[in-house]
N, C-alpha and C positions, 0 to 999 in steps of 0.2 A: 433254298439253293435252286436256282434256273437258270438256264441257257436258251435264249428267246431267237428266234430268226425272225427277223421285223421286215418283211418284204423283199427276202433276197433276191436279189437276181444278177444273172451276168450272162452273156452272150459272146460267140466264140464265132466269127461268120454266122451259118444257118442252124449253129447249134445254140440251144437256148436254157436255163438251169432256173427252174424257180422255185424257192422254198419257204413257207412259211408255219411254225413251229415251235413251241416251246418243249423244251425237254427238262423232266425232274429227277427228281434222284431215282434211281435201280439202273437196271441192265436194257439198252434201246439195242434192238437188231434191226438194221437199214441192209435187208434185200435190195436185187437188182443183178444185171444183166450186164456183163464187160460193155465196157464205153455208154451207161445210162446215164452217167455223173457221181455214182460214190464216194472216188478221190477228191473230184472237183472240190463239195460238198466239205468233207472231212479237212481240205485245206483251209475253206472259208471258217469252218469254224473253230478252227486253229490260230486262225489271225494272220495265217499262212498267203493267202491272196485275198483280194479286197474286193468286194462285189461291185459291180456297175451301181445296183442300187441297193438300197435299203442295209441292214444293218444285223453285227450280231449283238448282242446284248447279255452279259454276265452280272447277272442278280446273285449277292451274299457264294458269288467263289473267291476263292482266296490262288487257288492255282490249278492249273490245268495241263495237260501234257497231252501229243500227238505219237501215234508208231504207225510210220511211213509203210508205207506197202513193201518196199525194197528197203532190206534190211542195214545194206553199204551205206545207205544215205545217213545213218546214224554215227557211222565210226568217228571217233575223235582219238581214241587210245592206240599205242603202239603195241600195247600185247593187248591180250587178253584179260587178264587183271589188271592192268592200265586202264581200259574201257568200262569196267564193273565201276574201279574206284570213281569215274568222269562223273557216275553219277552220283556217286557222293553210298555209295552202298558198302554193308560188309561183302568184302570178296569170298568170303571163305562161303559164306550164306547162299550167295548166286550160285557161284562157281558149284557148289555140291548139288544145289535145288536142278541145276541144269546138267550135271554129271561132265560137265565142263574142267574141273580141276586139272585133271595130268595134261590141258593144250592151253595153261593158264599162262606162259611164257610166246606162244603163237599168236601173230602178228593176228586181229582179226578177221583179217581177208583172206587168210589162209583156211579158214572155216570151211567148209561146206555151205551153202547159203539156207538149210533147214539147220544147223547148227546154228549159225548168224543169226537165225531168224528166233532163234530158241533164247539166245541169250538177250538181244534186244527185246523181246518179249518178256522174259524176266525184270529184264532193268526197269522195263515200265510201269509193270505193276507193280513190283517193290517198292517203287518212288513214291505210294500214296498220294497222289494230286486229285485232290476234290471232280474235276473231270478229266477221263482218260479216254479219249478218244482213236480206235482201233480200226487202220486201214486192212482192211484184207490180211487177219491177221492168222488165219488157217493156212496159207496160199504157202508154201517150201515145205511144210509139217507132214510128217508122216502120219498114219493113221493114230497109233498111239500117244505122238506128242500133241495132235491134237484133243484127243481123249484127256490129257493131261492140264492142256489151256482151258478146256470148259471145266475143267474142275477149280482153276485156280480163280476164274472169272466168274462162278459161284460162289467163293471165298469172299470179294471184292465185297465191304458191304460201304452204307453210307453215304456212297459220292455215285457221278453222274458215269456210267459207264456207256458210251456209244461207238457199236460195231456194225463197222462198213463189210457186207461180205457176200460175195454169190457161193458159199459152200453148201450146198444140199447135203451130205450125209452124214456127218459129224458135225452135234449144232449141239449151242449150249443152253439152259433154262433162262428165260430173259422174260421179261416184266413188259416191255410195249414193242407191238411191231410196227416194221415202216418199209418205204419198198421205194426205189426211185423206179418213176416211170417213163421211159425218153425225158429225161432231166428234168421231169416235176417231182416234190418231195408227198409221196401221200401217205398219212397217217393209220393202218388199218386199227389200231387202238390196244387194249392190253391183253395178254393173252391170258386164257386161252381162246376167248371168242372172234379175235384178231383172226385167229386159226381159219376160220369159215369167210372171213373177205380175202383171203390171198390170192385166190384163184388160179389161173393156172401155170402160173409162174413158183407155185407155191413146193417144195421138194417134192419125190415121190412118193416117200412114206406118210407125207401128210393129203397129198390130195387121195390116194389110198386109202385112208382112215374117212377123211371126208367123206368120199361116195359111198362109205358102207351109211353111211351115220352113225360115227364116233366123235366124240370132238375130245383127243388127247388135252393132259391136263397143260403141256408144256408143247414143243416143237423138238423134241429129243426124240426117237428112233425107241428107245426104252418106253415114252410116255405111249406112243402110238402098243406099242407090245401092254403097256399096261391097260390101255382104251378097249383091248380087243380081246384082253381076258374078262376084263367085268360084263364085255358083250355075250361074248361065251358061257361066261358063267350062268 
């Protein structure tokens, strides 16, 4: 199972997005800076826009899914359970996972948009599709309901998971790093030695760890706490 970017490129006016890249199966974290090209990116290889040039390429997938940054862009259901069932899911299963139940008859626009955002997040990874590709999917979440998504996105086994996201504090265990930089795709490679090329774009508790000379086992807040007791000790 692969997802190849064969020389992508697209250009926008003076802005310009180049990437090229294969991604395998675990968890990909794609760093980066509001308006580096994340979305962009996350749409091409969604199938979502078509690049100027070169190509994406899906080796032995069978299906794939996209979670839009804005969570309204999702709606197709008139209530609440309406929207669970769209995806073909048990409602009782969402609805409870997401403590959603008693606003199960609520139009979903009535939501809150960190509630919206909770449920469409559900529905995604509930759906099992061989790559799930994840726009900015910490962005409306509260502290805890994010605590809650890197839990469930360590769950995820088997298929290609790729998270588009500039969230420095709340971050989850992930297998390869990558980082858009003014709209090129670069690879730092797997973690944890990825850790030590991010440079200074990299969150605070990890460039932290960095300078002392730690290299945490993951990029979690907990890994840098675990890096700095075995220094201690």
């Amino acid at each position: 199972m692969r997802l190849t970017l064969a020389g992508v490129r697209l250009s926008r006016g003076d802005w310009h997005l180049a990437a090229d890249a294969a991604f395998g199966p675990g968890i990909h974290f794609v760093a980066g800076a509001v308006g580096s090209g994340k979305s962009t990116l996350a749409l091409i290889m969604a199938g979502l826009i078509a690049p100027d040039e070169g190509s994406v390429v899906r080796r032995g997938i069978g299906s794939a899914t996209l979670s839009l940054q804005f969570p309204e862009s999702h709606v197709t259901g008139a209530t609440v359970e309406e929207e669970v069932r769209s995806w073909g899911l048990d409602t009782a299963e969402v609805l409870g996972q997401t403590g959603l139940g008693p606003k199960a008859a609520m139009p979903p626009l009535a939501l809150s948009r960190g509630e919206l955002k909770r449920l469409e997040l559900a529905c995604v990874l509930a759906s099992k599709h061989e790559v799930c590709v994840l726009d900015e999917p910490f962005s409306s979440l509260d502290c805890a309901q994010k605590r809650a998504l890197c839990k469930r996105l360590g769950e995820r086994t088997g298929g290609i998971t790729i998270i588009f996201s500039h969230e420095q504090h709340i971050l989850p265990a992930v297998d390869v790093l990558w980082e858009m930089e003014g709209g090129r795709l670069v690879c730092h490679g797997r973690v944890p030695g990825a850790l030590e090329r991010w440079g200074a774009a990299a969150p605070p508790h990890i460039r932290w760890a960095i300078a002392r000379g730690m290299l945490p086992a993951n990029m979690r807040i907990e890994d840098v706490r675990e890096a700095a007791c075995r220094t201690s000790g």
